[in-house]
Every structure is written in structure tokens, then in C-alpha cells.
C-alpha positions, 0 to 999 in steps of 0.5 A, a space after each residue: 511538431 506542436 507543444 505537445 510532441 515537443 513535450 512528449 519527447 523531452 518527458 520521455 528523455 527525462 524518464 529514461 533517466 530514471 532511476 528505479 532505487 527503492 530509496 526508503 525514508 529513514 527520517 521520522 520528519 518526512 516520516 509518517 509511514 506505512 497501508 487496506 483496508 486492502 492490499 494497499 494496507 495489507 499487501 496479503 490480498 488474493 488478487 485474480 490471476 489471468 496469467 502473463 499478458 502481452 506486453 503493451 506498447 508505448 504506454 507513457 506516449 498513449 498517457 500523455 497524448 491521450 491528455 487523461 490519467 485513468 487510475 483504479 480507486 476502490 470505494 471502500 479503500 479507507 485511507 487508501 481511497 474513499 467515495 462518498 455516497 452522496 456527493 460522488 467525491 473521492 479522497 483519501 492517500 492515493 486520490 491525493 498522490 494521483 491527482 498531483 501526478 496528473 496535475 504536475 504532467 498537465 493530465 485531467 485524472 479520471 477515477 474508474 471504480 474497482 476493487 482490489 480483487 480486480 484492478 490487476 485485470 483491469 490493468 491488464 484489459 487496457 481499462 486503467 493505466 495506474 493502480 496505487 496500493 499494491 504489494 507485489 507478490 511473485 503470482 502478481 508479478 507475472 501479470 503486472 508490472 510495479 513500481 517503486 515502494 511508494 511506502 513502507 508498511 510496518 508490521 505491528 502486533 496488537 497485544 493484550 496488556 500481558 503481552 507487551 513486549 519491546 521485540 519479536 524475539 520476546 514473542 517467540 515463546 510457546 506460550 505466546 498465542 498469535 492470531 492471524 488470517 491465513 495465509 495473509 502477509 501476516 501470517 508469512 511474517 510471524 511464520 518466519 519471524 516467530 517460530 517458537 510460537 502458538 500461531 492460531 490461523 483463522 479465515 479472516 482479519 476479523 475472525 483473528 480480531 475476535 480471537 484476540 478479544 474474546 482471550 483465544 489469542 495474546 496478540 494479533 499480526 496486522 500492518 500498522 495501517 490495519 492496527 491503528 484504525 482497529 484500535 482507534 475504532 475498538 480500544 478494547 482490542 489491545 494496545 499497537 506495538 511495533 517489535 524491534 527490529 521493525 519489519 516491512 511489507 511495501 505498497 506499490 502502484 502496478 502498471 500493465 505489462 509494456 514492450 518498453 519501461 517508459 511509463 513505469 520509469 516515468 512514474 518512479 521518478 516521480 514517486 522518488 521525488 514526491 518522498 524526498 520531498 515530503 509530498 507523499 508522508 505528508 498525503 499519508 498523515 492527512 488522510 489517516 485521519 479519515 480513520 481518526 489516527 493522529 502522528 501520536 498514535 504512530 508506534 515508536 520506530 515506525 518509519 515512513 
């Protein structure tokens, strides 16, 4: 048996001792929190479904024997992950998180160009092993596999001056306007949280931006790694607040389905690790200022 049979077997012991706790990062040290320009970001992405595929054999052994980390990057994916047009680099959160994956385990990653509209079918395909930035609904579930939280994501309004308040209950008033596109993560969020109030639904983030600009609306639902760079970008937009108590959506990284949890248990392991140890906080804070957004921006009560 050569080293790297002897390393495939004792990584594989190793990640069956995995534990699948979806620990969540209260401390506001390691802090720092939150997700897309994407599904990443938004966890309300419309991402195509083939249907339930068939399970994958062996994938942790395929990886490591294959000596390579093939991950799922979008080009415009800003923070999540960014191409530059010139010089074909990639940065951003999640080429950060993956290339200390690869790294750590002795893999060369490789980046294949996707969007998020297509990664859950380039997962299935067999084209990719790994897809950070994904918030796994019900639909996506029963296509792909997913991981631990890798962060959480607040969920924030971005208000009008008069139209700033400490919590969701002091929105939920009738004559508080919110703006949303349908059927998005934000749309579920104030339909539950907020009742009582006007929810104007509109086609787009855009769209539902425009109306709380143009005085159609008195706040707009994104999640704070939407709300901090719009406003950073458009100041006039309104100011970001985060109502109390503080809700969440999740980003994940999804895997292909597998006939064993090897590959899936290696990896959470691993992502439980690199929060708890600050690595994965600290690869969010340095790249949000890919969007110009500094910790000081962070609303109050926003935890990692």
C-alpha cells in the first residue's frame, strides 16, 4: 500500500467520525456573518431541477485518489467569487474557503466556470465535486446533498428614515410598505414574520429596489450580504437594519448524491473546524471589501 492508500484510509476513518452539528458562531470576535449576489447571498435562487439522480459511489476515495478539487465558481458571484476578466484570477469567499480545503488535504483545486442556475446540474453530471454558496430548499434536496451551514446569513430591511425601527414587530403594521421579489427567501420571511403588513412583490431585487427609492415602499427584505453592498454602492437607498430577534437563512455547500456520506462528513468536519477556529469569519470579512464593506458597516446583532 503506497502513502497515498495509507492516507486515503486513515482520512476516511477520520470523517466517519464526523459530526454533522450545525454548530452556529454566537461570538461577535469570530464573528463577522452572513451571503448572492446569488444563492449564496440570497438563498432564494431558482435553481433547475432534473429530478432525484442516482447515488454516486465512493466520492471521498474518487477525490483523493484523483489528487484534484474540482469546485463550481460563478464569475460574477461578488463576494462569493469573482473572476477578473484580465488576468483570469479568481478570489472571493468561497475561492478562499476552497483553496485551504484543497491545500490542507494535499489536492491541486480546480475552478470550473458555472452559474448558479446550473451547478446543482453540474453536481449531478459528475463535472464538479463541490459547490459552496447554496441554500438548500426542499426542491434541491431531492437532487443534491448538502452541507453543514457554512454561515449564516441575516436577514435585514433596508429602510427609509421614516421607517427605522428596533423589531419586526414594530413593522408589522398595515401601513408599513415592504418590498420584495417574489417569491424569493425574502418574500417567505416577511410573509411569516410580518403579517399585518403591505408587502408589495415585484419581479426582481431590482425592481423592489426601485420601489423603495422612488417612496413605493418604506423598506426593502434582502439578506445582509445583499443590503450592505446595495447600500454601500447607493447610499440614497436607505439605511440597513437588522430587526430583532435577528432572522436567518443559511449558506451551504452542496454535494452530488452519493451511495455513502464519506465525502459529505469529510467535508463538514472540516467546515465545523475552520469556524471554530475563525478561518471561515475571517475569509468573509476580507473579501467583503470586494464590495467596499468594512466590520463598521455590520448592523448590530448580525452574527456570523
Amino acid at each position: 500500500m503506497n502513502f497515498r492508500d495509507d492516507r486515503l484510509k486513515v482520512i476516511t476513518q477520520i470523517s466517519r467520525q464526523a459530526t454533522n452539528t450545525d454548530l452556529i458562531m454566537t461570538s461577535r470576535r469570530v464573528f463577522l456573518k452572513s451571503l448572492g449576489a446569488g444563492a449564496l447571498l440570497a438563498g432564494g435562487i431558482s435553481i433547475p431541477m432534473i429530478g432525484a439522480a442516482q447515488p454516486q459511489p465512493g466520492t471521498l476515495k474518487r477525490v483523493l485518489s484523483s489528487g484534484k478539487l474540482r469546485i463550481g465558481a460563478v464569475t460574477d458571484g461578488i463576494p462569493a467569487f469573482q473572476k477578473d476578466i484580465r488576468s483570469g484570477e479568481w478570489r472571493g469567499i468561497f475561492i478562499d474557503v476552497s483553496r485551504k480545503l484543497a491545500q490542507e488535504n494535499g489536492l491541486k483545486l480546480e475552478i470550473v466556470e458555472t452559474t448558479w442556475g446550473n451547478s446543482v446540474l453540474d453536481l449531478q453530471s459528475g463535472k464538479i465535486d463541490l459547490m459552496f454558496g447554496l441554500n438548500p430548499t426542499p426542491d434541491r434536496r431531492k437532487a443534491i446533498d448538502f452541507s453543514t451551514a457554512v454561515f449564516q446569513n441575516g436577514f435585514t430591511l433596508v429602510c427609509r428614515e421614516n421607517a427605522i425601527f428596533e423589531k419586526w414587530e414594530d413593522y408589522n403594521k398595515p401601513g408599513i410598505r415592504i418590498a420584495v421579489d417574489a417569491g424569493s427567501s425574502h418574500d417567505a420571511t416577511v410573509t411569516r414574520l410580518l403579517p399585518k403588513a403591505t408587502i408589495i412583490r415585484l419581479d426582481s431585487v431590482g425592481e423592489a429596489s426601485i420601489a423603495l427609492q422612488s417612496g413605493r415602499a418604506d423598506a426593502q427584505c434582502l439578506v445582509m450580504m445583499l443590503s450592505l453592498p446595495a447600500v454601500k454602492k447607493n447610499a440614497q437607498l436607505g439605511k440597513v437594519v437588522a430587526p430583532m430577534p435577528v432572522a436567518y437563512t443559511t449558506s451551504h455547500a452542496g454535494f452530488a448524491k452519493a451511495e455513502d456520506t464519506d465525502w459529505q462528513e469529510f467535508v463538514d468536519k472540516w467546515i465545523k473546524e475552520n469556524r471554530e477556529n475563525g478561518f471561515i469569519p475571517e475569509a468573509i470579512l476580507k473579501n467583503m471589501s470586494l464590495v467596499n464593506v468594512t466590520p463598521a458597516d455590520f448592523p448590530a446583532g448580525i452574527q456570523l
